[in-house]
mmCIF file of the N, C-alpha and C atoms, coordinates in Angstrom:
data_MODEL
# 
_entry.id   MODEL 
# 
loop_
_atom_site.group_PDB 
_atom_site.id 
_atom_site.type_symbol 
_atom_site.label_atom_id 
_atom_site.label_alt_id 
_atom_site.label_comp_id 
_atom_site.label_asym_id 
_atom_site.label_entity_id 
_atom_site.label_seq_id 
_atom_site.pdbx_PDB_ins_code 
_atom_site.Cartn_x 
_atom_site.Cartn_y 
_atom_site.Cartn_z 
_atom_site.occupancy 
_atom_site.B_iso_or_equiv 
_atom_site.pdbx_formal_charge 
_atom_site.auth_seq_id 
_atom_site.auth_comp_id 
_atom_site.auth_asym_id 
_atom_site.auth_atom_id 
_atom_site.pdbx_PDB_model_num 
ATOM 1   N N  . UNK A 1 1  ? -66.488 -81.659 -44.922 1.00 0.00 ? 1  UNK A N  1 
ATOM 2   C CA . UNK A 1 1  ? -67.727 -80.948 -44.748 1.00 0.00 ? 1  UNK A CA 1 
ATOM 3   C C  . UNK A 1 1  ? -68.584 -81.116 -45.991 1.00 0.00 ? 1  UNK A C  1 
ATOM 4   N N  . UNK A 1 2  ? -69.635 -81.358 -45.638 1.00 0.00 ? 2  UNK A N  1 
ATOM 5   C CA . UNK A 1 2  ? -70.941 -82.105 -46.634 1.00 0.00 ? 2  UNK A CA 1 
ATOM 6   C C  . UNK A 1 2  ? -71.040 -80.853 -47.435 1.00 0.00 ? 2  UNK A C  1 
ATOM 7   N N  . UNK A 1 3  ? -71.503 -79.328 -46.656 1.00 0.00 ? 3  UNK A N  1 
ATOM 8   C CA . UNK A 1 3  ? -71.867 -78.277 -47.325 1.00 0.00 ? 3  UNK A CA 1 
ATOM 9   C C  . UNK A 1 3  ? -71.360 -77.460 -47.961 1.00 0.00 ? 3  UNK A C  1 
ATOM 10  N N  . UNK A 1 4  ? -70.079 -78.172 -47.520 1.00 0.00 ? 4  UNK A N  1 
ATOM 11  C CA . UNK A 1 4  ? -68.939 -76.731 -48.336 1.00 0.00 ? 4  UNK A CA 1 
ATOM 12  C C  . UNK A 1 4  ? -69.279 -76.638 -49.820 1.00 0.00 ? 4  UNK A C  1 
ATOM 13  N N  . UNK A 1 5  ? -69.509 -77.640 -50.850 1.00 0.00 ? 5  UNK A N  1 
ATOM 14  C CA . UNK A 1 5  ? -70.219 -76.804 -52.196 1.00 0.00 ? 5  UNK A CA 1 
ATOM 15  C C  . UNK A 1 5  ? -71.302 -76.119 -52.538 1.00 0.00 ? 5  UNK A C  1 
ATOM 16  N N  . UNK A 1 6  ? -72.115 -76.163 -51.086 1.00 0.00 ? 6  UNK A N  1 
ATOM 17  C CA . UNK A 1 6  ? -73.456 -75.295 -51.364 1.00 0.00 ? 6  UNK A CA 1 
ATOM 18  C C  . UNK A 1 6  ? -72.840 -73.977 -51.377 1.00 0.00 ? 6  UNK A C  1 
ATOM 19  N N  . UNK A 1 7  ? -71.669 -73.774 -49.567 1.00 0.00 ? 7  UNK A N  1 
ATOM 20  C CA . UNK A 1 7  ? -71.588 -72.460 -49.563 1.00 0.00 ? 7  UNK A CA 1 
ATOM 21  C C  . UNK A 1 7  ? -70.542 -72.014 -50.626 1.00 0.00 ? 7  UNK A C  1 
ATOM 22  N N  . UNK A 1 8  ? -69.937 -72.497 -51.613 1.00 0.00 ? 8  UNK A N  1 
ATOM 23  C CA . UNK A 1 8  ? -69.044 -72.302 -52.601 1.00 0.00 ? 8  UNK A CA 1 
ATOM 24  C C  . UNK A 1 8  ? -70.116 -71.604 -53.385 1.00 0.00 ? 8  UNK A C  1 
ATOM 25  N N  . UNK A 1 9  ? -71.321 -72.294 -53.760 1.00 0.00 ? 9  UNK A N  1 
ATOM 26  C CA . UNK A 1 9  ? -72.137 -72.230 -54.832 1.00 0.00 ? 9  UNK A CA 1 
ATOM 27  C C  . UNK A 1 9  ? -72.781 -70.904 -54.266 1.00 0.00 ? 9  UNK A C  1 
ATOM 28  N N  . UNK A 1 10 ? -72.959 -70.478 -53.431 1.00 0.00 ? 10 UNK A N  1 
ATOM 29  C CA . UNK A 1 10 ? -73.883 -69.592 -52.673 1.00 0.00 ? 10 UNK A CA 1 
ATOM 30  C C  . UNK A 1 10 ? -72.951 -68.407 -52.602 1.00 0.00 ? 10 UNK A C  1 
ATOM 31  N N  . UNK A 1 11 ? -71.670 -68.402 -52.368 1.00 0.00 ? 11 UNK A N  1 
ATOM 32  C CA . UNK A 1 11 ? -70.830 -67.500 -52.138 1.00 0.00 ? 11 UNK A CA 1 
ATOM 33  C C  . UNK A 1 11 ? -70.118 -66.961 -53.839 1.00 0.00 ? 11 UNK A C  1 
ATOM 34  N N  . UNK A 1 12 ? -70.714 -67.774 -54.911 1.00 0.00 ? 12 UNK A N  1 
ATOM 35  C CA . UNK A 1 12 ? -70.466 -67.545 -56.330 1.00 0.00 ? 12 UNK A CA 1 
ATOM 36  C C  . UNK A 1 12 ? -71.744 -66.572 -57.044 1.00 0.00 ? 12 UNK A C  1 
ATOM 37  N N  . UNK A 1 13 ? -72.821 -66.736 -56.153 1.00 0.00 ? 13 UNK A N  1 
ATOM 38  C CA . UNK A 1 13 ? -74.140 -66.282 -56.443 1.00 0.00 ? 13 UNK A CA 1 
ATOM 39  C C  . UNK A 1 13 ? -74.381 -64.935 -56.333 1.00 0.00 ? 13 UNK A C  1 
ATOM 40  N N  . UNK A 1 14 ? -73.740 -64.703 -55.098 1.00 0.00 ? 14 UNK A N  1 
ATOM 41  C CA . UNK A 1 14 ? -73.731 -63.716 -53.998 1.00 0.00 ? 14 UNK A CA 1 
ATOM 42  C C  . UNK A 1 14 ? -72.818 -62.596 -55.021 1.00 0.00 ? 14 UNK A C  1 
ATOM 43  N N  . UNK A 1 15 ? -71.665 -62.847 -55.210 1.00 0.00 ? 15 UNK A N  1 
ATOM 44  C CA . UNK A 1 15 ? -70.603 -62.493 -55.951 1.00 0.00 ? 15 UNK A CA 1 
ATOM 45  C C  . UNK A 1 15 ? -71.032 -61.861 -57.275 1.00 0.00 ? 15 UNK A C  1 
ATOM 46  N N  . UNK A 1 16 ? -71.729 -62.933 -58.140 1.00 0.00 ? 16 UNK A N  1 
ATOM 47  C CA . UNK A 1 16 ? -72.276 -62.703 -59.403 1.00 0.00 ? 16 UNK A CA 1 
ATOM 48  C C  . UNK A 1 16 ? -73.305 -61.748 -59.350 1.00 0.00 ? 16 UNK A C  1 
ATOM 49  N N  . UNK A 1 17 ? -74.343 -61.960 -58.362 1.00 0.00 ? 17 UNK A N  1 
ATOM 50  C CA . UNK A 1 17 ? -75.293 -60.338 -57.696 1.00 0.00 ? 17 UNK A CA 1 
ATOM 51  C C  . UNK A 1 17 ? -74.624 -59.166 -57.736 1.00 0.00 ? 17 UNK A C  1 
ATOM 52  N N  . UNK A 1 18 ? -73.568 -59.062 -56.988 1.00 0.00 ? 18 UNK A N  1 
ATOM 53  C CA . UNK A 1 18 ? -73.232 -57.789 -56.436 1.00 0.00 ? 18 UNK A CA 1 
ATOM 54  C C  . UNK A 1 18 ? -72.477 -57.480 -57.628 1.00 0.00 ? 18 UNK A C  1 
ATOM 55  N N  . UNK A 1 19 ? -71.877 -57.966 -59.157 1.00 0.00 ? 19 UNK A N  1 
ATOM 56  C CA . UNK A 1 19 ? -70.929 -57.875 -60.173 1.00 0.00 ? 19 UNK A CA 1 
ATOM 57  C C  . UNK A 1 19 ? -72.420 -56.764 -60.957 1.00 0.00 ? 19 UNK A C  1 
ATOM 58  N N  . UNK A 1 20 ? -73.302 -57.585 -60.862 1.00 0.00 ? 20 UNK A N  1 
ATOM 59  C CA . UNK A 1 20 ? -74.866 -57.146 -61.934 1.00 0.00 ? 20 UNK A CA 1 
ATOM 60  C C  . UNK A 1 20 ? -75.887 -56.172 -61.415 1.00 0.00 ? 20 UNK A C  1 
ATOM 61  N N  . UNK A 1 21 ? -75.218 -55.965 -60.052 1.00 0.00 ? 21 UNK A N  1 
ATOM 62  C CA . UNK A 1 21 ? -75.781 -54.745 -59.299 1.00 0.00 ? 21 UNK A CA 1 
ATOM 63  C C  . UNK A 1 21 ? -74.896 -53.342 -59.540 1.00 0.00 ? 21 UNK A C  1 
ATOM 64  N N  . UNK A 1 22 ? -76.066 -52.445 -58.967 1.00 0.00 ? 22 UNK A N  1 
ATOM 65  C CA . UNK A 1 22 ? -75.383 -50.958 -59.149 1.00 0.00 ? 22 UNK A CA 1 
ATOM 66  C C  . UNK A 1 22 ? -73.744 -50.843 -58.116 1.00 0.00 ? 22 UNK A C  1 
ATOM 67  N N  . UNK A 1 23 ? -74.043 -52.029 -57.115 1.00 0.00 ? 23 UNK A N  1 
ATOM 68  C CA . UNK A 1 23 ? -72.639 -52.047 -56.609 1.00 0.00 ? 23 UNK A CA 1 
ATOM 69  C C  . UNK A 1 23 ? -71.936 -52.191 -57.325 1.00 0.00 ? 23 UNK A C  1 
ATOM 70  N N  . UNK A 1 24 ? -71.444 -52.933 -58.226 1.00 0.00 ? 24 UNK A N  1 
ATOM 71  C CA . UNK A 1 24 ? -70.874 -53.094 -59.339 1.00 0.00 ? 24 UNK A CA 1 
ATOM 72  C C  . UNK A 1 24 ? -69.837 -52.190 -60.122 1.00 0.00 ? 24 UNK A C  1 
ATOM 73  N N  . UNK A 1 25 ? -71.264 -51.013 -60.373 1.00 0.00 ? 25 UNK A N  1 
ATOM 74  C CA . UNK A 1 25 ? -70.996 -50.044 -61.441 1.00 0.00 ? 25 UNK A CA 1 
ATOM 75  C C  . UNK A 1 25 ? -70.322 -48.867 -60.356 1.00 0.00 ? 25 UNK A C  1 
ATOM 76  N N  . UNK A 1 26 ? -70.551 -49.553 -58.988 1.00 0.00 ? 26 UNK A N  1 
ATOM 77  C CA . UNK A 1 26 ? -70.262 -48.212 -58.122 1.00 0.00 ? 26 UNK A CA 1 
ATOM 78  C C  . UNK A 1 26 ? -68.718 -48.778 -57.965 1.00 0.00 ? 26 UNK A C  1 
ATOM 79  N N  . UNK A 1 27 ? -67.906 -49.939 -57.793 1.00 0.00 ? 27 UNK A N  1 
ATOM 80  C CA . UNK A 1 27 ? -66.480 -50.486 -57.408 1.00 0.00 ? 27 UNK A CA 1 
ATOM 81  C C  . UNK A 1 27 ? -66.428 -49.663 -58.836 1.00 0.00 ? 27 UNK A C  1 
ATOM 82  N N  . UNK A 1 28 ? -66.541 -50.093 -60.280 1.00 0.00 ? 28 UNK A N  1 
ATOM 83  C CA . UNK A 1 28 ? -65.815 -49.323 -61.552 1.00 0.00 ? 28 UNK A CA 1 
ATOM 84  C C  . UNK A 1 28 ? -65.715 -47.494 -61.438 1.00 0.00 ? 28 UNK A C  1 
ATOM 85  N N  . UNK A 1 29 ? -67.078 -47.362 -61.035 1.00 0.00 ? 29 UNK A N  1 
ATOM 86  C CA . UNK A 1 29 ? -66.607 -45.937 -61.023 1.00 0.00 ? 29 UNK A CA 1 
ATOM 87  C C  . UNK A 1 29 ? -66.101 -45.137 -60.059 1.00 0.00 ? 29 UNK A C  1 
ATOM 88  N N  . UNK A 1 30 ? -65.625 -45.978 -59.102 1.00 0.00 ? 30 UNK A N  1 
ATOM 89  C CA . UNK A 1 30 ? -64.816 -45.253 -58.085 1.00 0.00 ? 30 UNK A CA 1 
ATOM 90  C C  . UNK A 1 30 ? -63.146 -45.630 -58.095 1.00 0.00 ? 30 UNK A C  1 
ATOM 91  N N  . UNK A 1 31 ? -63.237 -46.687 -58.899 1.00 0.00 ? 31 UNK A N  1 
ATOM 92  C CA . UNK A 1 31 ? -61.886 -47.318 -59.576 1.00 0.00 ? 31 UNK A CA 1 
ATOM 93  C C  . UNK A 1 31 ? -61.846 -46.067 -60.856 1.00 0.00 ? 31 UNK A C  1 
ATOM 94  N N  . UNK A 1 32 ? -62.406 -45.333 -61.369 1.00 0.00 ? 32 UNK A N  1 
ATOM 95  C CA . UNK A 1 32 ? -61.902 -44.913 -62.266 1.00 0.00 ? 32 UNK A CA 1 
ATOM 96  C C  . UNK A 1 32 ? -62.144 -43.447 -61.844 1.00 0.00 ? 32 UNK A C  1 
ATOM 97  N N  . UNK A 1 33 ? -62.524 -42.954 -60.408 1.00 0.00 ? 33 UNK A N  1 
ATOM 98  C CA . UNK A 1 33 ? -62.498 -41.310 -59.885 1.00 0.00 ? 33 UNK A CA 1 
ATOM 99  C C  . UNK A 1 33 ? -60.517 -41.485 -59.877 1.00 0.00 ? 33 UNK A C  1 
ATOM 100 N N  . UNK A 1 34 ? -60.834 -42.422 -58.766 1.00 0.00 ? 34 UNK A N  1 
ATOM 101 C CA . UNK A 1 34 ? -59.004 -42.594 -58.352 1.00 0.00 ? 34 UNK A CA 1 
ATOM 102 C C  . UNK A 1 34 ? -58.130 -42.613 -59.116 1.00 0.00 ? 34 UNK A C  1 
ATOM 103 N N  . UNK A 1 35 ? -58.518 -43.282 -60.710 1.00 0.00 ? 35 UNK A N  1 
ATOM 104 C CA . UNK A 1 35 ? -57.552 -43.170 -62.048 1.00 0.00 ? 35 UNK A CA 1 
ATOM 105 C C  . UNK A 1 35 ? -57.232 -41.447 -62.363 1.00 0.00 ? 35 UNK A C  1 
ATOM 106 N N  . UNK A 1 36 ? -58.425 -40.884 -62.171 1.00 0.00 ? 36 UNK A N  1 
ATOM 107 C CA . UNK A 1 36 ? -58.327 -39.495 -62.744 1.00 0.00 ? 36 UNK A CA 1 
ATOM 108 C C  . UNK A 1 36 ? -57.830 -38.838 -61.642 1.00 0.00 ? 36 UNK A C  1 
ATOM 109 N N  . UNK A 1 37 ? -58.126 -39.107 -60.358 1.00 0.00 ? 37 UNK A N  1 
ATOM 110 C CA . UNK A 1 37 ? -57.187 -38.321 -59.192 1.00 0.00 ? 37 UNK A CA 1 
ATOM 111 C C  . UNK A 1 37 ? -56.059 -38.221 -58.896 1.00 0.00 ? 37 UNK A C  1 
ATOM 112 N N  . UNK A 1 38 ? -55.707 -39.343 -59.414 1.00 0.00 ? 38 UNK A N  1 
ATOM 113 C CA . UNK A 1 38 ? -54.035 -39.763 -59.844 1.00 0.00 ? 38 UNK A CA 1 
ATOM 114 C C  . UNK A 1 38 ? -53.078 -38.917 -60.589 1.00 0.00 ? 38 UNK A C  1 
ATOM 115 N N  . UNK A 1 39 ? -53.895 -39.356 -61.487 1.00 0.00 ? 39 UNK A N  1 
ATOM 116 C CA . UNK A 1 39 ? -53.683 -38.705 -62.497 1.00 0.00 ? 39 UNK A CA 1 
ATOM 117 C C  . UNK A 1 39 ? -53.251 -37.046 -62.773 1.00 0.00 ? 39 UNK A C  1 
ATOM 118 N N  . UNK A 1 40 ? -54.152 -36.656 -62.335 1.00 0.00 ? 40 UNK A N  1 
ATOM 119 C CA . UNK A 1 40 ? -54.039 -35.270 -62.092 1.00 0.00 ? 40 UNK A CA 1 
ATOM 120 C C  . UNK A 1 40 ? -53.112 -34.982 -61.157 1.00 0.00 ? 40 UNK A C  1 
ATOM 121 N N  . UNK A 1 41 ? -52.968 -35.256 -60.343 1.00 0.00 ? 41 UNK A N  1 
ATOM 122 C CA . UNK A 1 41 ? -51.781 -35.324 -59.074 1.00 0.00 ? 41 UNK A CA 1 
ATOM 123 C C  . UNK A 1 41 ? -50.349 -35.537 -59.923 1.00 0.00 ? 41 UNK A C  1 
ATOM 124 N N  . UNK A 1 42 ? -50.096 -36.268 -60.518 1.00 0.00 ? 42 UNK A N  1 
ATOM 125 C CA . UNK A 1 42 ? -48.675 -36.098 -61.773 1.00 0.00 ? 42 UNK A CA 1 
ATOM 126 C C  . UNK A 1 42 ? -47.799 -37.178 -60.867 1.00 0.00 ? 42 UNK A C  1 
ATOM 127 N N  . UNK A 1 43 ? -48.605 -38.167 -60.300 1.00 0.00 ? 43 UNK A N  1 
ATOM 128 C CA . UNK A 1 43 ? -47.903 -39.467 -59.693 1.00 0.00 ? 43 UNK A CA 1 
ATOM 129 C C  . UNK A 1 43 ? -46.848 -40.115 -61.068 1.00 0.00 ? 43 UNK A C  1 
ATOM 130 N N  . UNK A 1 44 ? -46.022 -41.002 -60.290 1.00 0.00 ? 44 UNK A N  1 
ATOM 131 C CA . UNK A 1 44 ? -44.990 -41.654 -61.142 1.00 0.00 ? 44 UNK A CA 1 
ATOM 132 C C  . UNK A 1 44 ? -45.142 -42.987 -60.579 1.00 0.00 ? 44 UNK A C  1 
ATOM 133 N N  . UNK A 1 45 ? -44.794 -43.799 -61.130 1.00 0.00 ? 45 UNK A N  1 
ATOM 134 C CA . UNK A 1 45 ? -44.672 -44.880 -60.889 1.00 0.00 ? 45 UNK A CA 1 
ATOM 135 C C  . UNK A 1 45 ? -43.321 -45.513 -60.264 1.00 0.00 ? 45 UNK A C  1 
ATOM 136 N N  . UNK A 1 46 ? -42.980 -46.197 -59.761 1.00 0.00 ? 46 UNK A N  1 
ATOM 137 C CA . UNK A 1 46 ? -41.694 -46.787 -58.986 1.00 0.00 ? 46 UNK A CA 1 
ATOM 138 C C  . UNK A 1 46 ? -40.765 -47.143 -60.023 1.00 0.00 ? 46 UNK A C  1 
ATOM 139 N N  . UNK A 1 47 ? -41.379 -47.681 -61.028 1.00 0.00 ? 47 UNK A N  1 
ATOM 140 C CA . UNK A 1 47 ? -40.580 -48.051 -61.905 1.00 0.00 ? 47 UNK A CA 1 
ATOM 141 C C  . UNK A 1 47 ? -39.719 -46.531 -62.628 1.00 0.00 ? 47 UNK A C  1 
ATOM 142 N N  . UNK A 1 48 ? -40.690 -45.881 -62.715 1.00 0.00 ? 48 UNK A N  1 
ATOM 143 C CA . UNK A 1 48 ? -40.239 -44.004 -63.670 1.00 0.00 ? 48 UNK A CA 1 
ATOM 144 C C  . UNK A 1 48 ? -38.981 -43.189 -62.566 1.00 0.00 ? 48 UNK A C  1 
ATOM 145 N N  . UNK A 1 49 ? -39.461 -44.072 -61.050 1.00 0.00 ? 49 UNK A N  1 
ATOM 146 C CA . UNK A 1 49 ? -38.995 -43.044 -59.837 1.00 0.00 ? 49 UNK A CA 1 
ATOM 147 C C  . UNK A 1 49 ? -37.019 -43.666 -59.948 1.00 0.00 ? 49 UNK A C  1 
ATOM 148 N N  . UNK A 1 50 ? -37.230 -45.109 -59.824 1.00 0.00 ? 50 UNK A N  1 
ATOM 149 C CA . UNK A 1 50 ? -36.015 -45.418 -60.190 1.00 0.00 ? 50 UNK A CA 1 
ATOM 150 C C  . UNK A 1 50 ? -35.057 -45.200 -60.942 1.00 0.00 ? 50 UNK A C  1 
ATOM 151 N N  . UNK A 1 51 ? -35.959 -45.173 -61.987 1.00 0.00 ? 51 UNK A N  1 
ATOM 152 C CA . UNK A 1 51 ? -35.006 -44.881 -63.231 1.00 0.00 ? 51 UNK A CA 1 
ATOM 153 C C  . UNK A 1 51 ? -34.677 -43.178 -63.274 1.00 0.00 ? 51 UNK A C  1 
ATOM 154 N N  . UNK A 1 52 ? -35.523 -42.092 -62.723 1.00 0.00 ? 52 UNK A N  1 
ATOM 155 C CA . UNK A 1 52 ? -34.874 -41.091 -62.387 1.00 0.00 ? 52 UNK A CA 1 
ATOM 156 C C  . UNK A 1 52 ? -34.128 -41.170 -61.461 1.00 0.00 ? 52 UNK A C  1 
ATOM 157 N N  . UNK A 1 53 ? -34.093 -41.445 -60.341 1.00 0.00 ? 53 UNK A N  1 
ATOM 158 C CA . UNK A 1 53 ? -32.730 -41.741 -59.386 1.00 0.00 ? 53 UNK A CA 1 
ATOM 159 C C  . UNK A 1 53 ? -31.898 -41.941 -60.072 1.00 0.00 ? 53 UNK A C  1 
ATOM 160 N N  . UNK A 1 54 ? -31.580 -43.128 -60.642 1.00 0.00 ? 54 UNK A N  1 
ATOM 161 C CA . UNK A 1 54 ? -30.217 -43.465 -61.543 1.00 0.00 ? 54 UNK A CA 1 
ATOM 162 C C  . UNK A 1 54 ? -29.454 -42.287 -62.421 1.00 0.00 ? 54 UNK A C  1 
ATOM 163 N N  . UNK A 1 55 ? -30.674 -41.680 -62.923 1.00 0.00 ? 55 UNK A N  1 
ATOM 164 C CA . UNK A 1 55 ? -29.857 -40.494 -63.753 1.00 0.00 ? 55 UNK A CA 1 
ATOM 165 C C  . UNK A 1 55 ? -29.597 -39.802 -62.779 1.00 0.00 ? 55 UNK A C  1 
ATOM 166 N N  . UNK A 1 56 ? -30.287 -38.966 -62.260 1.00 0.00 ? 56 UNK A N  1 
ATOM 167 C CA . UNK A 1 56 ? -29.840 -37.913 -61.112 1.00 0.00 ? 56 UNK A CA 1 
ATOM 168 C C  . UNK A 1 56 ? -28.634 -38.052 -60.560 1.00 0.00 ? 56 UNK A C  1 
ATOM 169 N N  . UNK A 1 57 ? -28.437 -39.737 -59.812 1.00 0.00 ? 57 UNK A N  1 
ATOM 170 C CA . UNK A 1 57 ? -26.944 -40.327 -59.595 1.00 0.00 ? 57 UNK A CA 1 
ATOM 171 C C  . UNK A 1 57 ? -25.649 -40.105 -60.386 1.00 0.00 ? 57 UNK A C  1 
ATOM 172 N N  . UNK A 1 58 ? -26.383 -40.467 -61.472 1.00 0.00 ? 58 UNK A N  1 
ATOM 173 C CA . UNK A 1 58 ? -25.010 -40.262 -62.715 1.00 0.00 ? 58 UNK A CA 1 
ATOM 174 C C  . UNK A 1 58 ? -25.085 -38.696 -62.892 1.00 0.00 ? 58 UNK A C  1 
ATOM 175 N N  . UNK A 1 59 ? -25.372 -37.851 -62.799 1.00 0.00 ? 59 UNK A N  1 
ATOM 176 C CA . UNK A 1 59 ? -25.567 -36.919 -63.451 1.00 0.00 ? 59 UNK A CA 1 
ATOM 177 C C  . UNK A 1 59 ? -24.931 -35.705 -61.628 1.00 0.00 ? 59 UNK A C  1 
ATOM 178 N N  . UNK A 1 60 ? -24.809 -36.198 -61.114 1.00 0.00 ? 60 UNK A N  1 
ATOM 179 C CA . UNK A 1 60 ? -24.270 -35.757 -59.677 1.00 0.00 ? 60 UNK A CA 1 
ATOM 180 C C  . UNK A 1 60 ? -22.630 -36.197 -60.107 1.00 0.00 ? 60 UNK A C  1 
ATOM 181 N N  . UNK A 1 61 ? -22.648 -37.040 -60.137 1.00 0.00 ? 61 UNK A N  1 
ATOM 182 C CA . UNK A 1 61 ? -21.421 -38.159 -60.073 1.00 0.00 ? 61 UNK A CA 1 
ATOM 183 C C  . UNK A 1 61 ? -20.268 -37.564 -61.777 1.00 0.00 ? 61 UNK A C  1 
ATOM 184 N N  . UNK A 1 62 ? -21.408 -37.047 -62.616 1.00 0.00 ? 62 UNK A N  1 
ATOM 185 C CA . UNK A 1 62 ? -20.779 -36.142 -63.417 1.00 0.00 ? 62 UNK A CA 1 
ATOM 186 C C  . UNK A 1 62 ? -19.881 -35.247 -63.225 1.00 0.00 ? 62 UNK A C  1 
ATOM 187 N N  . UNK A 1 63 ? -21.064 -34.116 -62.995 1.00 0.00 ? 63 UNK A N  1 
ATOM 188 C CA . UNK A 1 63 ? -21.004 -32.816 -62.042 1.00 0.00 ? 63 UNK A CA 1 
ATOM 189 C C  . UNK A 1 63 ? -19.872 -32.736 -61.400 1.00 0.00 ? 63 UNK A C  1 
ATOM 190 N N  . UNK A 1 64 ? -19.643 -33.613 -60.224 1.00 0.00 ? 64 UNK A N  1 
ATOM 191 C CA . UNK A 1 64 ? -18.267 -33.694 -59.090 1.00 0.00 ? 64 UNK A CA 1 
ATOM 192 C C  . UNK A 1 64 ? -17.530 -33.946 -60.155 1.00 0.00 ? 64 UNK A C  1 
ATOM 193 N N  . UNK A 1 65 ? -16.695 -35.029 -60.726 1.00 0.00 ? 65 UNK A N  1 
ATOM 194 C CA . UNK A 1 65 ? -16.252 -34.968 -61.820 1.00 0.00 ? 65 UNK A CA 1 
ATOM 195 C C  . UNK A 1 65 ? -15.589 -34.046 -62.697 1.00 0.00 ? 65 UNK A C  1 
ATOM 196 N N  . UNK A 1 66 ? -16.311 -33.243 -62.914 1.00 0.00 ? 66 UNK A N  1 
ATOM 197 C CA . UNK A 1 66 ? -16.341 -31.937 -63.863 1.00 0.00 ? 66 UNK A CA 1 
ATOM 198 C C  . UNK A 1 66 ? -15.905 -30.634 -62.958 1.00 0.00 ? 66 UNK A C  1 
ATOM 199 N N  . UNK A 1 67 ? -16.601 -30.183 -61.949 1.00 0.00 ? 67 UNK A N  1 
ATOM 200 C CA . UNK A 1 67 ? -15.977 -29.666 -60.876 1.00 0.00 ? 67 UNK A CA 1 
ATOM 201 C C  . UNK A 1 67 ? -14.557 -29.985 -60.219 1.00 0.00 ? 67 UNK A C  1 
ATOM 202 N N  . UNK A 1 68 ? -14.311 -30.739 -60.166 1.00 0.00 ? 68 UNK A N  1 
ATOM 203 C CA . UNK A 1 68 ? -12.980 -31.515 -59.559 1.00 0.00 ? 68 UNK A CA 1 
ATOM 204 C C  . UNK A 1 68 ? -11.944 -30.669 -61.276 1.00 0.00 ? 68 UNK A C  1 
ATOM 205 N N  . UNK A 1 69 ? -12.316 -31.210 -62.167 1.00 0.00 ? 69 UNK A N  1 
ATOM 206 C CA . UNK A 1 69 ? -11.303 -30.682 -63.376 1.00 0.00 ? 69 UNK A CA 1 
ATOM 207 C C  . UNK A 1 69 ? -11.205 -29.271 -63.480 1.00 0.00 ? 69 UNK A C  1 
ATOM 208 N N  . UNK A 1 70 ? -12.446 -28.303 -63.122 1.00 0.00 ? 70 UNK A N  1 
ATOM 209 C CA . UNK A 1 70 ? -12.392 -26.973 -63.186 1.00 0.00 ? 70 UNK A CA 1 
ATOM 210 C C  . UNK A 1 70 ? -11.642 -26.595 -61.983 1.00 0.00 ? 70 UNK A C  1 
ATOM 211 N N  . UNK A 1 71 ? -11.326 -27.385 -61.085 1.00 0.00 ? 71 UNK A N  1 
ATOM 212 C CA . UNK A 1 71 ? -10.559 -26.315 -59.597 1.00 0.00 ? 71 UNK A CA 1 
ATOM 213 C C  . UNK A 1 71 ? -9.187  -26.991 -59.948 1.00 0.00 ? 71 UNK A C  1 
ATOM 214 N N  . UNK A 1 72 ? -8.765  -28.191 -61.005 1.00 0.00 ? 72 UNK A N  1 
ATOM 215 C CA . UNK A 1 72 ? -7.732  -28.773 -60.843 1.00 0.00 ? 72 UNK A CA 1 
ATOM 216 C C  . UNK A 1 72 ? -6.909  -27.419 -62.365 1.00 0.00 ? 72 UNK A C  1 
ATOM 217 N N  . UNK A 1 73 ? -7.881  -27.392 -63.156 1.00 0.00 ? 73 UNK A N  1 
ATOM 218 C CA . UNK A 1 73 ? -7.456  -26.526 -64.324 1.00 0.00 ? 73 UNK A CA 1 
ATOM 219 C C  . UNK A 1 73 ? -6.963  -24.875 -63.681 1.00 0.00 ? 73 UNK A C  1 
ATOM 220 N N  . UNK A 1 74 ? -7.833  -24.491 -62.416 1.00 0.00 ? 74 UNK A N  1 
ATOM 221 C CA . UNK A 1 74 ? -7.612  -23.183 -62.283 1.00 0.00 ? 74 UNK A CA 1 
ATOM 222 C C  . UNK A 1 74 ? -6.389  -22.953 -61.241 1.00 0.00 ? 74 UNK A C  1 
ATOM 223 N N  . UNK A 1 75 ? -6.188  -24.614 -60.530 1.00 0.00 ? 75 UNK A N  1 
ATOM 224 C CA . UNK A 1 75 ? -4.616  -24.970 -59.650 1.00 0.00 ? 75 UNK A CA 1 
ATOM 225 C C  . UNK A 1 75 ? -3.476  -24.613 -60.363 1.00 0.00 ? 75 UNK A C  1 
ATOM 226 N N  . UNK A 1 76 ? -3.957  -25.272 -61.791 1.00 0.00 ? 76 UNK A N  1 
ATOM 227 C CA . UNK A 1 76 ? -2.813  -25.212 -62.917 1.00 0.00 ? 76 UNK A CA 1 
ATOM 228 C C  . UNK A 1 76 ? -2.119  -23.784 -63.152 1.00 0.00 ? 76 UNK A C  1 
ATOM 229 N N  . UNK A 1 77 ? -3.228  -23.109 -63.454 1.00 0.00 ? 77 UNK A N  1 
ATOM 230 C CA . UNK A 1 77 ? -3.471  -21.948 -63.656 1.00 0.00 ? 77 UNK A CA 1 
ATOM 231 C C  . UNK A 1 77 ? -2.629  -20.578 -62.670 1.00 0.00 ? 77 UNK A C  1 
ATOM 232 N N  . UNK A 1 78 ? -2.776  -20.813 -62.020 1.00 0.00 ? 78 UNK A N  1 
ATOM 233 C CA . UNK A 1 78 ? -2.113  -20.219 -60.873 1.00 0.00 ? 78 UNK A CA 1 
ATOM 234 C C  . UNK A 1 78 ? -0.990  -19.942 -60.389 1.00 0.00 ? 78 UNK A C  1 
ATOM 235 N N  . UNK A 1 79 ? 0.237   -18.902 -60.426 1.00 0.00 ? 79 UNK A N  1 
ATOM 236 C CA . UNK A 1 79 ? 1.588   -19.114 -60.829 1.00 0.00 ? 79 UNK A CA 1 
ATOM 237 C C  . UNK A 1 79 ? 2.267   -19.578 -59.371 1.00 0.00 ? 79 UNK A C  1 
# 
């Protein structure tokens, strides 16, 4: 296709308009309401969510553990 670099060139134009327009400033500042809405909300990230799972896991996996020795200590215990 003969025209495909006009509409490349035309579709770069178009692009570069709407970057230098108030559209522009309107994608940043609605990219940055959602930062602060987030934010405030006390979101975590997947990466933070995982890595609490893991402890929680270990920390269960303790627990039973530790429980298991307190009913085995009070078996002992018992004449």
């Amino acid at each position: 296709m003969k025209n495909l670099p006009f509409i490349e060139d035309l579709s770069l134009k178009i692009k570069e308009a709407l970057a230098n327009s108030p559209a522009g400033d309107l994608e940043k500042n609605i990219h940055a309401l959602l930062q602060s809405t987030f934010t405030k909300l006390a979101l975590v990230s997947r990466e933070e969510f995982d890595v609490q799972t893991e402890v929680l896991r270990q920390t269960r996996k303790k627990l039973e553990a530790l429980e298991k020795q307190i009913s085995m200590l009070e078996q002992a215990k018992k004449p």
